[in-house]
C-alpha positions as protocol buffer text, in pm:
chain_id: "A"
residue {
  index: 1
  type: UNK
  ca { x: 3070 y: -1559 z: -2607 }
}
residue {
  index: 2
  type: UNK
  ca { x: 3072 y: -1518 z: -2250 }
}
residue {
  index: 3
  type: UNK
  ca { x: 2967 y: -1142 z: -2276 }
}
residue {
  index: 4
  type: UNK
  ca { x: 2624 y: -1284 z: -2438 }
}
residue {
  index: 5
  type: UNK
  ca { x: 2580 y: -1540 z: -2157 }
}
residue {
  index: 6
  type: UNK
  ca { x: 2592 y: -1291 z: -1915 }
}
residue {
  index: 7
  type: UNK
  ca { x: 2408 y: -1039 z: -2062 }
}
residue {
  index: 8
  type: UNK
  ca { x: 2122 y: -1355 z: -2146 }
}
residue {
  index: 9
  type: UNK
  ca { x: 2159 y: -1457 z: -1784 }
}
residue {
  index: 10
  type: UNK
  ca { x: 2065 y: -1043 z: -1625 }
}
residue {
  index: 11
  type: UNK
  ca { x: 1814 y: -1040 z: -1913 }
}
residue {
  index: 12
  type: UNK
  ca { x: 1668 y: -1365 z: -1813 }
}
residue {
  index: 13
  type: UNK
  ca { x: 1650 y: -1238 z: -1396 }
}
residue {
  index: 14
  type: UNK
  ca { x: 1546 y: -918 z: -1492 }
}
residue {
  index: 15
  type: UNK
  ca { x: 1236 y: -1081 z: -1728 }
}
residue {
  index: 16
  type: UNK
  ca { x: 1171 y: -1263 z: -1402 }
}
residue {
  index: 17
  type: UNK
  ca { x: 1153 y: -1028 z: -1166 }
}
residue {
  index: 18
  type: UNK
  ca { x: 872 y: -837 z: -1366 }
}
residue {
  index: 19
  type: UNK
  ca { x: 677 y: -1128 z: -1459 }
}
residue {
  index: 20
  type: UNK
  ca { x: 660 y: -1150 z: -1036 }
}
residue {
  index: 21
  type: UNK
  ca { x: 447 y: -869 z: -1064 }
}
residue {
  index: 22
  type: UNK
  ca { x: 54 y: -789 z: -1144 }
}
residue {
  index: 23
  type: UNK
  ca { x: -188 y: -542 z: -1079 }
}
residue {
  index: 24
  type: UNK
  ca { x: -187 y: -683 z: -722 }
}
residue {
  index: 25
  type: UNK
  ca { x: 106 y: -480 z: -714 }
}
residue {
  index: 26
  type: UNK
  ca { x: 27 y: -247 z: -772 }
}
residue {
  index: 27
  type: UNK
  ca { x: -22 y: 32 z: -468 }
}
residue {
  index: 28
  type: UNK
  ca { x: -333 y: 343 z: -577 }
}
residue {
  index: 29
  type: UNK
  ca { x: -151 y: 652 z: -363 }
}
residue {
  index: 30
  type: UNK
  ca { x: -390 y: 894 z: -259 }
}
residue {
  index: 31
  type: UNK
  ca { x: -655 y: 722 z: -452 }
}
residue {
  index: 32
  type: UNK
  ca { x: -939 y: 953 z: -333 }
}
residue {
  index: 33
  type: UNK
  ca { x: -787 y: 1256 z: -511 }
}
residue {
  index: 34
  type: UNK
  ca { x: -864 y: 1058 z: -821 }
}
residue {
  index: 35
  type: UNK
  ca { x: -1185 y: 1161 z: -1037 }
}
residue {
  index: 36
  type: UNK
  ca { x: -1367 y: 819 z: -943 }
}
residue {
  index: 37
  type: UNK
  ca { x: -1229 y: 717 z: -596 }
}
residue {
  index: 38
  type: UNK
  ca { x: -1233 y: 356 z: -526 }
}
residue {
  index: 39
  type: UNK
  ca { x: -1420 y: 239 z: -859 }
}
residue {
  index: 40
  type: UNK
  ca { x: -1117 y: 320 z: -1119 }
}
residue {
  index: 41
  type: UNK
  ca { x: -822 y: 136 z: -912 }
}
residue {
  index: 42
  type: UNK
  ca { x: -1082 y: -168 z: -819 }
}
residue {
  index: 43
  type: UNK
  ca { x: -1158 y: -170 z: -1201 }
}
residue {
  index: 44
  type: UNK
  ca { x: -861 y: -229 z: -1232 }
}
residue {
  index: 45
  type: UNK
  ca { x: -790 y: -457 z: -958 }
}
residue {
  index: 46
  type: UNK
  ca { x: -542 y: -325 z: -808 }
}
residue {
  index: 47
  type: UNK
  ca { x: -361 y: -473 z: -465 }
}
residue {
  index: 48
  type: UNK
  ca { x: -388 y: -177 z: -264 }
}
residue {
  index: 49
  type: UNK
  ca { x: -616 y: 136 z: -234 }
}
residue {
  index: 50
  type: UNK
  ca { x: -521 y: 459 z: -8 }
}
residue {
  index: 51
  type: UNK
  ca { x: -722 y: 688 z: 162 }
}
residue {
  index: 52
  type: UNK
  ca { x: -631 y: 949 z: 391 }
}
residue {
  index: 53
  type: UNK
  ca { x: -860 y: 995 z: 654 }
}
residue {
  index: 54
  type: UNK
  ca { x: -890 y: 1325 z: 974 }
}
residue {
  index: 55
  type: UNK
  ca { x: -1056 y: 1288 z: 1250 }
}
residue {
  index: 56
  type: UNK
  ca { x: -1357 y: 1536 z: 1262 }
}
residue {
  index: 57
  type: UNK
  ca { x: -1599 y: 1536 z: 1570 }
}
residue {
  index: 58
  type: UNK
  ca { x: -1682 y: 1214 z: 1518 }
}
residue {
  index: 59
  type: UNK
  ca { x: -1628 y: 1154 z: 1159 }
}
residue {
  index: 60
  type: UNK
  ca { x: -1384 y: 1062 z: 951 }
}
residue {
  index: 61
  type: UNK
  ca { x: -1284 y: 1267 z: 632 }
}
residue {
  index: 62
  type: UNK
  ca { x: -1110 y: 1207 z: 390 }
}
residue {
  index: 63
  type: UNK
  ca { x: -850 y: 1444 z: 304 }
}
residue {
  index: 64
  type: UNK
  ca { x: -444 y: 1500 z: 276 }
}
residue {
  index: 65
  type: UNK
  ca { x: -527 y: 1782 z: 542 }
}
residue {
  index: 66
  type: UNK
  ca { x: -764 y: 1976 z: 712 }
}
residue {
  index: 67
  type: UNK
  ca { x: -787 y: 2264 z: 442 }
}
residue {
  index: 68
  type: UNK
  ca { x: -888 y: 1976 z: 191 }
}
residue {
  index: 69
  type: UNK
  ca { x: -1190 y: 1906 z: 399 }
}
residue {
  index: 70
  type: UNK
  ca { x: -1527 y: 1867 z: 217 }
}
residue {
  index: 71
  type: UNK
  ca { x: -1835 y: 1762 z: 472 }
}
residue {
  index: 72
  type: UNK
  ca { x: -1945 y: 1501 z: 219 }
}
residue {
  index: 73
  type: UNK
  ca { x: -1624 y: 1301 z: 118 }
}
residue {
  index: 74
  type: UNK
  ca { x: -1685 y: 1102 z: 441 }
}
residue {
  index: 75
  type: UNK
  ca { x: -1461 y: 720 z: 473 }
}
residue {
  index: 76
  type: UNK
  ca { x: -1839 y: 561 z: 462 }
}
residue {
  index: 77
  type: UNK
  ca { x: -1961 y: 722 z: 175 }
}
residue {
  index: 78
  type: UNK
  ca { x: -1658 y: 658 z: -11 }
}
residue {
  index: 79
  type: UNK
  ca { x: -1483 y: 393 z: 71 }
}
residue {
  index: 80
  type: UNK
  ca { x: -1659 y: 147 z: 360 }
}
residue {
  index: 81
  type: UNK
  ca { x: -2004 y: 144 z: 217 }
}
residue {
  index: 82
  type: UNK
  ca { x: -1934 y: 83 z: -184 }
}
residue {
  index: 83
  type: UNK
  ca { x: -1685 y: -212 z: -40 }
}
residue {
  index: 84
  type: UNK
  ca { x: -1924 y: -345 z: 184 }
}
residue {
  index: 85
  type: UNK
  ca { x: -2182 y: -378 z: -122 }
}
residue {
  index: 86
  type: UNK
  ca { x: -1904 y: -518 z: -358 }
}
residue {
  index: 87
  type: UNK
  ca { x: -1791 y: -735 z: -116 }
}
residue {
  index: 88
  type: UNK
  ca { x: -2170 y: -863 z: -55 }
}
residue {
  index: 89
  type: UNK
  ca { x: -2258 y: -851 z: -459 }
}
residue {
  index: 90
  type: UNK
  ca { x: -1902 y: -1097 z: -475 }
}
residue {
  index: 91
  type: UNK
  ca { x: -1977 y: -1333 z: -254 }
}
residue {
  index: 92
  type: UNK
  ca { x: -1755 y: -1236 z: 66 }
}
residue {
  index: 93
  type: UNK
  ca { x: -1489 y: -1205 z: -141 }
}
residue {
  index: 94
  type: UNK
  ca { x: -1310 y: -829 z: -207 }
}
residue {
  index: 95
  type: UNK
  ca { x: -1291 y: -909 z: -593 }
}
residue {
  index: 96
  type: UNK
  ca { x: -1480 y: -1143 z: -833 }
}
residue {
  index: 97
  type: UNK
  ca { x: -1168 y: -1351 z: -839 }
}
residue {
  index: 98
  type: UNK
  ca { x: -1164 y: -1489 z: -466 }
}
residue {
  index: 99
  type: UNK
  ca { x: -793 y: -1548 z: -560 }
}
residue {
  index: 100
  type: UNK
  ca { x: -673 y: -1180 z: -547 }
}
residue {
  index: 101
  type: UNK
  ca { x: -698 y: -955 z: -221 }
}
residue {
  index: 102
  type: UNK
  ca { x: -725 y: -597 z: -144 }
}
residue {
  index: 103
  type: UNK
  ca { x: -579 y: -391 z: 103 }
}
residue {
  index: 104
  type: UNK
  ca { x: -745 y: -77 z: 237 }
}
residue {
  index: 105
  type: UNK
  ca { x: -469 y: 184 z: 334 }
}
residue {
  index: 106
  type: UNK
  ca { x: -604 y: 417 z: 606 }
}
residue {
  index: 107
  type: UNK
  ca { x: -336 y: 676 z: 610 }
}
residue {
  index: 108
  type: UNK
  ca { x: -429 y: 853 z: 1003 }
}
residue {
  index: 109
  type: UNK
  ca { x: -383 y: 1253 z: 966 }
}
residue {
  index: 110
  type: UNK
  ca { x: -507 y: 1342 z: 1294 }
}
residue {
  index: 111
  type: UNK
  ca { x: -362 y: 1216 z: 1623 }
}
residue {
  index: 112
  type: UNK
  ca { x: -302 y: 804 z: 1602 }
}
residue {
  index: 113
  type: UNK
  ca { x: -489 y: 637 z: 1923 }
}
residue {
  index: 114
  type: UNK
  ca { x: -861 y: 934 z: 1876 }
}
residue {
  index: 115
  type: UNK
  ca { x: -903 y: 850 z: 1502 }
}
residue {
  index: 116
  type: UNK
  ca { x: -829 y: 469 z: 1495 }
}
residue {
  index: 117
  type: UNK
  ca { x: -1088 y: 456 z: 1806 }
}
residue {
  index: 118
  type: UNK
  ca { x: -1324 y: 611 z: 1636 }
}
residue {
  index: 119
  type: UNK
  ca { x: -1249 y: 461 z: 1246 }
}
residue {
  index: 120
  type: UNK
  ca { x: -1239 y: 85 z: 1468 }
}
residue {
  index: 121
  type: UNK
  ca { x: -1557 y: 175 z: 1601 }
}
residue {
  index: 122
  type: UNK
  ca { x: -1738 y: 267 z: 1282 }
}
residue {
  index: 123
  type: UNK
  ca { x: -1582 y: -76 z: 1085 }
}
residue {
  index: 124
  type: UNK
  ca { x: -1722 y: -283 z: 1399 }
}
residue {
  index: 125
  type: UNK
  ca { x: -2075 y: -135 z: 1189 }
}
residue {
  index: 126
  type: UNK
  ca { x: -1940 y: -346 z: 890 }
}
residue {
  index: 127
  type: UNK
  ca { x: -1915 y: -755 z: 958 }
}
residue {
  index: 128
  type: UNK
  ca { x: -1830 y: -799 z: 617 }
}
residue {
  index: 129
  type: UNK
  ca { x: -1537 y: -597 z: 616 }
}
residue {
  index: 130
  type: UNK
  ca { x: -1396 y: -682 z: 906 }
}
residue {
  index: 131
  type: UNK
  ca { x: -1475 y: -1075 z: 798 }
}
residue {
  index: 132
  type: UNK
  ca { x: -1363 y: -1061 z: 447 }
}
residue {
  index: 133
  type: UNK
  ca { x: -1033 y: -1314 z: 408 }
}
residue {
  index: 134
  type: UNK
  ca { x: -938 y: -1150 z: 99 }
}
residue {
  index: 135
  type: UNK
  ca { x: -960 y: -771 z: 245 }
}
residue {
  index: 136
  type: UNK
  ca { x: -686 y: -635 z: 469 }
}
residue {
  index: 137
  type: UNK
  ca { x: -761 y: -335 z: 664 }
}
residue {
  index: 138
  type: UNK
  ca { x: -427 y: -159 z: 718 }
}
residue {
  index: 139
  type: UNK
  ca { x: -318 y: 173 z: 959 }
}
residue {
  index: 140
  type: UNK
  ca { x: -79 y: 385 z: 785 }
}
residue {
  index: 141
  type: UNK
  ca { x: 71 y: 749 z: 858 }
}
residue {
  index: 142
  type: UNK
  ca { x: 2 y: 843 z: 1284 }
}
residue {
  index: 143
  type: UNK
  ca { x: -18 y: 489 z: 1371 }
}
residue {
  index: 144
  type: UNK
  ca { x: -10 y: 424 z: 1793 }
}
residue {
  index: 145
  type: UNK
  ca { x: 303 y: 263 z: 1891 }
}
residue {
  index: 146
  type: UNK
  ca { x: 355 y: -63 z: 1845 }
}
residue {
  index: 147
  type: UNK
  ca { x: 331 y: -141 z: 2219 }
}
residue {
  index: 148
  type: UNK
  ca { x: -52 y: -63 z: 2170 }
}
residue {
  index: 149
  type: UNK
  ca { x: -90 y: -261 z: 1868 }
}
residue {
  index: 150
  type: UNK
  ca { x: -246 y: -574 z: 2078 }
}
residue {
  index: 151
  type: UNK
  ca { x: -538 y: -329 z: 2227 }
}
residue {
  index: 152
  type: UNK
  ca { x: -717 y: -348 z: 1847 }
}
residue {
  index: 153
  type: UNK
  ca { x: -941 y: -587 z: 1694 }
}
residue {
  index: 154
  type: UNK
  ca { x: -735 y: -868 z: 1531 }
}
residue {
  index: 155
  type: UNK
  ca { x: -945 y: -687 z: 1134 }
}
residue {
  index: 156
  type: UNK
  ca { x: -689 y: -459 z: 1209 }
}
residue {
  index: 157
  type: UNK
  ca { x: -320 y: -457 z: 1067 }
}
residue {
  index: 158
  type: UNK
  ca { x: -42 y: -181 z: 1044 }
}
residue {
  index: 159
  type: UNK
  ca { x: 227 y: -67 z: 827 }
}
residue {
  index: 160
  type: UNK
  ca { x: 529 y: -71 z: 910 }
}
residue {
  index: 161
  type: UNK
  ca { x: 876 y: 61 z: 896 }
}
residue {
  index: 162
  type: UNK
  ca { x: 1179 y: -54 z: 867 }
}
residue {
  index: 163
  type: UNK
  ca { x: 1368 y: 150 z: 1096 }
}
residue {
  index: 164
  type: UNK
  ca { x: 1174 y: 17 z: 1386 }
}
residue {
  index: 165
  type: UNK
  ca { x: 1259 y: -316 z: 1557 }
}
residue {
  index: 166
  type: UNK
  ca { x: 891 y: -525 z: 1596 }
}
residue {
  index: 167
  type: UNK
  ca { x: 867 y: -800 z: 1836 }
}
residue {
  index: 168
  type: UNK
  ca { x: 761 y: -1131 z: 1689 }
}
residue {
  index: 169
  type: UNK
  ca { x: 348 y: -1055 z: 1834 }
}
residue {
  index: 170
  type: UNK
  ca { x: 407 y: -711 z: 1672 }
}
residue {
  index: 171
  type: UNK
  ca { x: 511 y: -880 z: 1339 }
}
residue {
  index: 172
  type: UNK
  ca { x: 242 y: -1058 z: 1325 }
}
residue {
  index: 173
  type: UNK
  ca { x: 29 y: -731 z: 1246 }
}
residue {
  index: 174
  type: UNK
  ca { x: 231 y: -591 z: 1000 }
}
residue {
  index: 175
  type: UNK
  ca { x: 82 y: -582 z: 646 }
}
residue {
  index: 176
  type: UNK
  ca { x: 333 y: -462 z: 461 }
}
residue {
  index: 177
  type: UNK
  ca { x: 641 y: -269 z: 533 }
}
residue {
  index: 178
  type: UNK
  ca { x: 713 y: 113 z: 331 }
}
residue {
  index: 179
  type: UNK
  ca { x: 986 y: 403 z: 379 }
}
residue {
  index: 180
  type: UNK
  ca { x: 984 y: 745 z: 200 }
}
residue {
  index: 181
  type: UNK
  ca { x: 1225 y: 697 z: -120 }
}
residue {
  index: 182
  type: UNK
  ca { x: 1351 y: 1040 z: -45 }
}
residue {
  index: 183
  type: UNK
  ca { x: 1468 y: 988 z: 275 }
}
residue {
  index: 184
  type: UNK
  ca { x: 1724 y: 727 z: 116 }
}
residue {
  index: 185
  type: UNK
  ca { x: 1835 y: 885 z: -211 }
}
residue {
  index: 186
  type: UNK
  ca { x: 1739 y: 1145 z: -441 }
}
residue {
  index: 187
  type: UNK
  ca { x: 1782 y: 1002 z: -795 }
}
residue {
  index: 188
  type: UNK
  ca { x: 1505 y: 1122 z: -1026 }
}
residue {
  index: 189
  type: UNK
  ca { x: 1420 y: 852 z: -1258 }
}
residue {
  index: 190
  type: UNK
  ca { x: 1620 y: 1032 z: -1549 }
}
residue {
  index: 191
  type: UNK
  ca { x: 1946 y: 846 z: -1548 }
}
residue {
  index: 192
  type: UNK
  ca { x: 2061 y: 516 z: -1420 }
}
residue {
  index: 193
  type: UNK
  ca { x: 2054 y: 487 z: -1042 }
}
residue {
  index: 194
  type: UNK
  ca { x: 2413 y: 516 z: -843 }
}
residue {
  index: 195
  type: UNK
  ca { x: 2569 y: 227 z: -693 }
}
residue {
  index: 196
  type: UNK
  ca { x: 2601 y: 415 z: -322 }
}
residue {
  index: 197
  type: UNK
  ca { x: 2244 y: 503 z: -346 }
}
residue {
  index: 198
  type: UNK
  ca { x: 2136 y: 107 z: -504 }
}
residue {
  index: 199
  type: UNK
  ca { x: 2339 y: -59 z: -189 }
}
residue {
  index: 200
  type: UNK
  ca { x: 2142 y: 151 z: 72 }
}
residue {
  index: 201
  type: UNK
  ca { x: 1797 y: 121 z: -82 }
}
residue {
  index: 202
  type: UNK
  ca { x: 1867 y: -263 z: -153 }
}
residue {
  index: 203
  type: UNK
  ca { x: 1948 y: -298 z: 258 }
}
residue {
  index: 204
  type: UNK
  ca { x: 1610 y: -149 z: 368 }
}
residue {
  index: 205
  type: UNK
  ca { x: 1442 y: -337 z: 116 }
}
residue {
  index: 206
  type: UNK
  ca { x: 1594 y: -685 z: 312 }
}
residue {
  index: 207
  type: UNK
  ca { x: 1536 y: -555 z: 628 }
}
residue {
  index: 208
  type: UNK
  ca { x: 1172 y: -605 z: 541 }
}
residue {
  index: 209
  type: UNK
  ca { x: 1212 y: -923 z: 352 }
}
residue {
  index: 210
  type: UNK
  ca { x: 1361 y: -1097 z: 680 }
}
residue {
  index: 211
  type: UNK
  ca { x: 1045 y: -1000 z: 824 }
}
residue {
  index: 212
  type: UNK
  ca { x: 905 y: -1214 z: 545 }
}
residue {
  index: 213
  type: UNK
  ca { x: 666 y: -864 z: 461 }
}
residue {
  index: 214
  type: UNK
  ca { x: 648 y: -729 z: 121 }
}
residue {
  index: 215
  type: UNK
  ca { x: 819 y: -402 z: 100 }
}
residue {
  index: 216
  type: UNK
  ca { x: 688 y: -66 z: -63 }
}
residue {
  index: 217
  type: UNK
  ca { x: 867 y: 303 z: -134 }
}
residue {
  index: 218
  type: UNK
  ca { x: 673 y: 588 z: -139 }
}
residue {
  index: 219
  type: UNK
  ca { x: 726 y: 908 z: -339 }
}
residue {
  index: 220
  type: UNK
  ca { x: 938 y: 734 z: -614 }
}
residue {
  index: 221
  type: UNK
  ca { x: 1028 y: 846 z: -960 }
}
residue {
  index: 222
  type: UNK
  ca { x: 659 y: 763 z: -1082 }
}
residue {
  index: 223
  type: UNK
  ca { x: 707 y: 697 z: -1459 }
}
residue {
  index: 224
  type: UNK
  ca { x: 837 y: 338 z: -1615 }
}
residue {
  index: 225
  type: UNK
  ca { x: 1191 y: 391 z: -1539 }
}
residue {
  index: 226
  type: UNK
  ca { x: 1112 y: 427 z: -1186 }
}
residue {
  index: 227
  type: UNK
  ca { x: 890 y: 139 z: -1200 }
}
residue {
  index: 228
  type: UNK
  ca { x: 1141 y: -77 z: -1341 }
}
residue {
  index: 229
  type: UNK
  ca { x: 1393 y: 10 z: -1140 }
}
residue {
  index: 230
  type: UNK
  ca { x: 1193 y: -73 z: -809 }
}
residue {
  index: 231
  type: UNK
  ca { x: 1133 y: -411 z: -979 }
}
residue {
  index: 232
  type: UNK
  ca { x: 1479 y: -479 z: -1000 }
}
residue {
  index: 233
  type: UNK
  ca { x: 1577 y: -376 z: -674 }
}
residue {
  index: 234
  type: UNK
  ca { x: 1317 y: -638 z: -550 }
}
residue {
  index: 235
  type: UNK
  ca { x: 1040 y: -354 z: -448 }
}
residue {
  index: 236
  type: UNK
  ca { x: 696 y: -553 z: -389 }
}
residue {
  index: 237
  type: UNK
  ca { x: 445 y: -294 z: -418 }
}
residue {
  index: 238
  type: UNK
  ca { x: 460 y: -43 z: -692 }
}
residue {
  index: 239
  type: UNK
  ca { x: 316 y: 319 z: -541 }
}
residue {
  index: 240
  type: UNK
  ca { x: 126 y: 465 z: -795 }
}
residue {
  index: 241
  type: UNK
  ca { x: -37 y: 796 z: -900 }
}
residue {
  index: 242
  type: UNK
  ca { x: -92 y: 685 z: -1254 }
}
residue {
  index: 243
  type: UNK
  ca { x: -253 y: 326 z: -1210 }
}
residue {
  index: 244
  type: UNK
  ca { x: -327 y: 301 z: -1607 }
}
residue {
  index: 245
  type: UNK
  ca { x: 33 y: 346 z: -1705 }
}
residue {
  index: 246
  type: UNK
  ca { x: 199 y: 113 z: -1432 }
}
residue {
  index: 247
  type: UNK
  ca { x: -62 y: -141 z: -1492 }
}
residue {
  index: 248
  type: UNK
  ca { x: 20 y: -149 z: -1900 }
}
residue {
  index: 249
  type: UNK
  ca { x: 351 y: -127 z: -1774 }
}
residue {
  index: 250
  type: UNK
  ca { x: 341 y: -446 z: -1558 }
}
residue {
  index: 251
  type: UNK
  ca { x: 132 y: -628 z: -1801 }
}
């Protein structure tokens, strides 16, 4: 009898923990290698969209790196202009729904303080953006230290990590909070996770949560068991190549 309690009790938690979770969890990695950037993941209204973004004369492409480079897959054509119209057709608000936000990743490729002067300079060009309540604009990847973090518009937030101690003013631009998974532990998805390996991950994931910032792994196990199992640990944000299967997943 008490065997069923307390396997009614974990199922009950663990029930909870996933109903916690929605598409606005769901985090579009490298969205713009996807056949219809943007559109598919705000389809399906997802909480965060990434783009990658180098610093080229005095344009921003979008690209993993410079090799990748095409002239025309600009961060206006792709990504800042079809918001600004959505954003414009909805009202001010990033989605239909003024209740749900969006968060634009910028991941910086090229060297932090050049490309976020010139990408801060090019969003200054877009009042809605920058105005939206329900859109977050967030530096990722070669962010400037954190020291320089008050020398940006206030549109402008950061993500952090959680190796780094913030002061409280630097806190206060923080977004969200992510760490590699494979810097932590190298479990594959295929077999239950290790206890060592569940203790460490479950620290970092705290370390953001007494920030009060939602927390987000990148380069997990990127299949249902994976997803699951950041769930239960108390990961936030899902990262996500396939955004159809983690949203029927979360659903």
């Amino acid at each position: 009898m008490i065997r069923i309690i307390f396997f009614l009790i974990g199922y009950l938690v663990s029930f909870q923990g996933v109903g916690q979770h929605s598409s606005a969890s769901i985090f579009a990695h490298n969205d713009y290698e996807k056949p219809i950037p943007l559109m598919a993941a705000y389809n399906a209204q997802v909480g965060f969209i990434e783009a990658d973004v180098l610093l080229q004369g005095h344009d921003l492409l979008v690209a993993h790196s410079a090799n990748e480079i095409q002239k025309d897959k600009t961060l206006e054509s792709l990504y800042l202009n079809p918001l600004n119209d959505l954003i414009e057709k909805n009202g001010g608000s990033a989605y239909p729904d003024k209740e749900k936000t969006l968060t634009l990743m910028i991941d910086l490729k090229t060297e932090a303080v050049a490309t976020l002067n010139v990408l801060v300079f090019k969003l200054k060009k877009y009042p809605l953006l920058t105005s939206c309540k329900t859109l977050t604009i967030t530096i990722s990847g070669n962010t400037p230290m954190p020291a320089l973090w008050k020398n940006y518009p206030g549109f402008i937030y950061f993500d952090g990590r959680p190796y780094i101690t913030y002061t409280t003013e630097q806190q206060k631009r923080i977004r969200l909070v992510s760490a590699s998974f494979q810097s932590y532990s190298k479990w594959t998805g295929k077999d239950e996770l290790n206890s060592v390996d569940k203790k460490k991950l479950l620290g970092i994931i705290e370390s953001a949560h007494a920030m009060n910032k939602p927390f987000r792994f990148w380069a997990i196990p990127d299949f249902e068991n994976g997803w699951r199992t950041m769930i239960d640990l108390g990961v936030d944000i899902i990262n996500t190549d396939d955004i159809a299967g983690a949203a029927a997943f979360i659903k």
